[in-house]
C-alpha positions in Angstrom: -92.3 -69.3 -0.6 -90.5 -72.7 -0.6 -87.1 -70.8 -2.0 -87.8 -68.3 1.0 -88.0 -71.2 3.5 -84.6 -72.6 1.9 -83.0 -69.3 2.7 -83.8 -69.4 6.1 -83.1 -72.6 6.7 -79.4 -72.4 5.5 -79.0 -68.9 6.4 -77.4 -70.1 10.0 -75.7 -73.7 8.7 -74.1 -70.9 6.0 -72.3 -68.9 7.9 -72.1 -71.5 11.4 -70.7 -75.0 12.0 -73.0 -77.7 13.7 -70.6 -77.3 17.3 -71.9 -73.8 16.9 -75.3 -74.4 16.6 -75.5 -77.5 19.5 -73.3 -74.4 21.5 -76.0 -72.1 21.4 -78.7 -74.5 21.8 -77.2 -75.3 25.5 -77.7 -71.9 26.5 -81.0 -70.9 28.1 -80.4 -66.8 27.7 -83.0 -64.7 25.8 -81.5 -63.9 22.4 -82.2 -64.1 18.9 -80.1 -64.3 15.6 -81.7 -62.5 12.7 -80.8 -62.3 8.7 -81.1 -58.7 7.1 -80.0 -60.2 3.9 -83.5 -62.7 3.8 -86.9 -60.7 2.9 -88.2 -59.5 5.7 -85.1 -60.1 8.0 -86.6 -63.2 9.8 -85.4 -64.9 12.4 -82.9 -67.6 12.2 -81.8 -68.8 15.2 -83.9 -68.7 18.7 -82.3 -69.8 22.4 -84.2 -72.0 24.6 -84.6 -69.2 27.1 -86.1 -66.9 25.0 -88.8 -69.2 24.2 -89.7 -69.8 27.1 -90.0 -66.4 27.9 -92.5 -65.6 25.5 -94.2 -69.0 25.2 -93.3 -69.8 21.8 -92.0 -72.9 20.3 -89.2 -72.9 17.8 -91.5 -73.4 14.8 -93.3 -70.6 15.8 -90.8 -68.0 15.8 -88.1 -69.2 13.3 -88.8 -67.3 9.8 -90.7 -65.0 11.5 -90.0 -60.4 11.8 -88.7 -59.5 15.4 -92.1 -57.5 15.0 -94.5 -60.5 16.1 -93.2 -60.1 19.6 -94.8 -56.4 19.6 -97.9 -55.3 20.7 -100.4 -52.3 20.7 -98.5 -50.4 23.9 -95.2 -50.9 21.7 -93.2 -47.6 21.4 -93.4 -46.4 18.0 -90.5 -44.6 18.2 -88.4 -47.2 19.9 -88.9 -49.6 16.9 -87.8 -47.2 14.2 -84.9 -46.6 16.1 -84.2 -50.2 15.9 -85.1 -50.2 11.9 -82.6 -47.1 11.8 -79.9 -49.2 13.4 -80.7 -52.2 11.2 -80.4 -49.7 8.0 -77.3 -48.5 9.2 -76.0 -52.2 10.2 -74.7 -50.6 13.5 -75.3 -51.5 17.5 -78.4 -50.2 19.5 -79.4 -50.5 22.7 -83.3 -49.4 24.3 -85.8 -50.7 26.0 -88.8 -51.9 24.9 -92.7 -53.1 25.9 -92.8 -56.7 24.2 -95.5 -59.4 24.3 -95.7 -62.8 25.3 -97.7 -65.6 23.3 -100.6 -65.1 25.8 -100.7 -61.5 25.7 -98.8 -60.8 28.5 -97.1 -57.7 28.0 -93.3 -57.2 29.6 -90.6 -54.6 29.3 -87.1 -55.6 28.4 -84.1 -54.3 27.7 -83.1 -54.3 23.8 -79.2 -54.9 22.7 -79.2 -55.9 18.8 -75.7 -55.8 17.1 -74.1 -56.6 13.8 -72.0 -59.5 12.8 -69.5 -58.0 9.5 -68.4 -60.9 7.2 -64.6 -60.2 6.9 -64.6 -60.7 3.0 -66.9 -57.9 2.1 -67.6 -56.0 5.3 -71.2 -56.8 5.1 -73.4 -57.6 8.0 -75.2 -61.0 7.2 -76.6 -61.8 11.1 -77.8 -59.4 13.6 -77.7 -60.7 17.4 -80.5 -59.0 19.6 -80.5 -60.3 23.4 -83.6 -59.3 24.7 -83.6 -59.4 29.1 -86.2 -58.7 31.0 -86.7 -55.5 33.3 -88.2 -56.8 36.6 -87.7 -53.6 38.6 -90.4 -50.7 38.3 -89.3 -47.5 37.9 -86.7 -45.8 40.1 -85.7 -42.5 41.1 -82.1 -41.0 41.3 -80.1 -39.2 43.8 -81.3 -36.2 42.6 -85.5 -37.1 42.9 -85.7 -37.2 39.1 -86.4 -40.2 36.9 -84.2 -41.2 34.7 -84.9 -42.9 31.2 -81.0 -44.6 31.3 -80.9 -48.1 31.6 -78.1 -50.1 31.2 -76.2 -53.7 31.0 -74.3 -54.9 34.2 -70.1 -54.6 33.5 -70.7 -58.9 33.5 -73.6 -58.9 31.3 -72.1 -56.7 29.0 -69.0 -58.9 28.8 -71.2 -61.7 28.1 -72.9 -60.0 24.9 -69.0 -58.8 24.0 -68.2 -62.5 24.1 -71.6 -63.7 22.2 -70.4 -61.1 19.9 -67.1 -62.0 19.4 -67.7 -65.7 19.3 -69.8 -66.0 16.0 -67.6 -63.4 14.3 -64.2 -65.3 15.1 -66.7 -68.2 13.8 -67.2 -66.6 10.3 -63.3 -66.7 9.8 -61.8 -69.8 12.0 -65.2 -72.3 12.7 -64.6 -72.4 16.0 -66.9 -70.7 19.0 -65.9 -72.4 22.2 -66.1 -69.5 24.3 -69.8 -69.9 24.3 -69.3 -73.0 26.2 -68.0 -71.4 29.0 -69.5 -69.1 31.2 -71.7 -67.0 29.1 -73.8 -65.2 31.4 -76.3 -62.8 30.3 -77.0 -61.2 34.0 -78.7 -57.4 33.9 -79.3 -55.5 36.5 -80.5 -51.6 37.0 -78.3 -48.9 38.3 -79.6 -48.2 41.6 -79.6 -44.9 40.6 -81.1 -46.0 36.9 -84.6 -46.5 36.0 -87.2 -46.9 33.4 -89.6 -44.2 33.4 -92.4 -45.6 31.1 -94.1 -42.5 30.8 -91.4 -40.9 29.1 -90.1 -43.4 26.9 -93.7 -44.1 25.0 -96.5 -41.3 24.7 -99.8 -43.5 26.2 -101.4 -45.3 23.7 -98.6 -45.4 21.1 -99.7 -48.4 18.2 -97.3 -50.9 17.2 -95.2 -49.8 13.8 -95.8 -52.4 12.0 -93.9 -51.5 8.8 -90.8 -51.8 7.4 -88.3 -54.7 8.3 -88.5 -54.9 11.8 
């Protein structure tokens, strides 16, 4: 347990320089870095804004499966899509019903991605930035609903530039992008909705094996 705790505690100075770490810390958008090479992939690094989404403190959440954050009306399916993605160490983006400390259930929209280490080509962080879906669901043009939901053109810059930020900090220590601008902003295709009915059979239980 105590070598466990060591690993996760020097899984992010490992990789990351203290600029990086204060860098993120400024930002109050909803994301998470993980570590797939730790048992259980736990959680590493949390952003001020995704705590206070879900209530947590930083204690709480750091060492801890992306899994906690998932409840009983959880889609099944959605989450071993994510653990395929994590097997596969390659991007995925869905949307899923998460939980707040309180219970509150919420649905957001799901973008985890990989971060290679030059040397070897290994992944050894995942980034998931997790943003909220406020809008119910909408219907398109057409009169059907549509399961697509999708990043704003800025929002998915911002992730591009989260993205590109820590990996150009595996090779140069340097990831001063993230002081400027980094916006996560998402927004719904007008003609784009979630329809929750189709995305999650009612009464789907959380998966609650495997790594995520």
């Amino acid at each position: 347990m105590e070598r466990q705790l060591e690993l996760i505690e020097g899984s992010f100075d490992a990789c990351f320089s203290n600029g990086v770490s204060e860098a993120l810390d400024e930002l109050p958008h909803n994301f998470t870095i993980s570590d797939p090479c730790i048992s259980g992939h736990p959680i590493v690094f949390v952003s001020r804004g995704f705590l206070e989404m879900l209530g947590y403190s930083k204690e709480e959440v750091i060492g801890r499966n992306g899994r906690m954050f998932q409840g009983e009306g959880t889609c099944r399916r959605s989450v071993m899509e994510i653990r395929e993605a994590i097997r596969e160490e390659r991007e995925i983006q869905v949307s899923l019903l998460n939980y707040r400390k309180d219970g509150t259930p919420f649905w957001i929209l799901f973008h985890l991605s990989p971060v290679f280490r030059d040397e070897d080509g290994r992944a050894v962080h995942f980034i998931a930035v997790q943003v909220p879906i406020a809008r119910s669901p909408l219907r398109s043009r057409s009169g059907h609903r549509s399961n697509e939901i999708c990043l704003s053109e800025d929002g998915f810059k911002s992730f591009q530039m989260l993205h590109r930020s820590c990996r150009r900090e595996l090779r140069s220590d340097t990831m001063l992008e993230l002081r400027h601008g980094l916006e996560f902003d998402c927004v719904l295709d007008t003609d784009k909705g979630l329809d929750v009915e189709e995305l999650c059979e009612a009464g789907d239980a959380v998966w609650m094996g495997g790594a995520f």
